[in-house]
N, C-alpha and C positions, 0 to 999 in steps of 0.2 A: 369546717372552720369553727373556732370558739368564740362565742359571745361573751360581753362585758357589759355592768353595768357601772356609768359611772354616776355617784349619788354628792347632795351637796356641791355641786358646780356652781359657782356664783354666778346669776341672772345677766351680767356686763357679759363673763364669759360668754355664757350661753349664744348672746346675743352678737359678739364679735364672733363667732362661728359662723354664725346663720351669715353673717354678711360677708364672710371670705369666701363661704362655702356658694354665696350667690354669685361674687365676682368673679370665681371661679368656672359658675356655670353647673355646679352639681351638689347632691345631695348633703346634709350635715353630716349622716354617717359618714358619707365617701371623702367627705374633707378633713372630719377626724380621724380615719384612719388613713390616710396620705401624712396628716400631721406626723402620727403615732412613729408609720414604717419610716418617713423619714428621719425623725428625729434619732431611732434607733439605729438607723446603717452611720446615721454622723456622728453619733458618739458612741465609739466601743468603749473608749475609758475614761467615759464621764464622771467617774466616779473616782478618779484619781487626782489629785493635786500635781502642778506641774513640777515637781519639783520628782515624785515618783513617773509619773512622764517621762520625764530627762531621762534617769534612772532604769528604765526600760527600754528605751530606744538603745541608749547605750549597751546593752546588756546582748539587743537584737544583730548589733553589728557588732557583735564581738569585744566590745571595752574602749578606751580608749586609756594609752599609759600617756600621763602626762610629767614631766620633768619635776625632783620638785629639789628648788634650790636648796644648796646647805644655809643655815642660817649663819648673818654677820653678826657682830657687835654692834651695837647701837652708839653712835658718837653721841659725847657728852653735848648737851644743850649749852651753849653761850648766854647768862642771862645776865649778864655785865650791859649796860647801856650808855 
């Protein structure tokens, strides 16, 4: 397995670790890297906006054709009072 170092962690972090990682029951390492794996299996595409999201899904099931009306004329507005 490969080691990391992570540097400049701010002190609060550090310290919100240490106390999950105690409620937890186990080590700082063991709790950051449960953070780490988990974080990474819940977001494949973290890194997309949902709009490319959408986009993708769509793409996965095959499209979707949506109808698309002809356009009307617009009625004139009434601005007699």
């Amino acid at each position: 397995m490969a080691a990391i170092t992570i540097r400049q962690l701010p002190e609060e972090a550090k310290q919100r670790l240490r106390m999950r990682a105690a409620a937890h029951g186990r080590s700082m390492e063991a709790e950051a890297r449960g953070i780490l794996l988990a974080a990474l299996e819940s977001t494949g595409k973290a890194d997309l906006n949902w709009v490319e999201q959408l986009v993708a899904v769509g793409y996965e099931v095959g499209g979707v054709d949506l109808p698309v009306p002809e356009d009307e004329p617009a009625t004139a507005a009434d601005l007699r009072s």
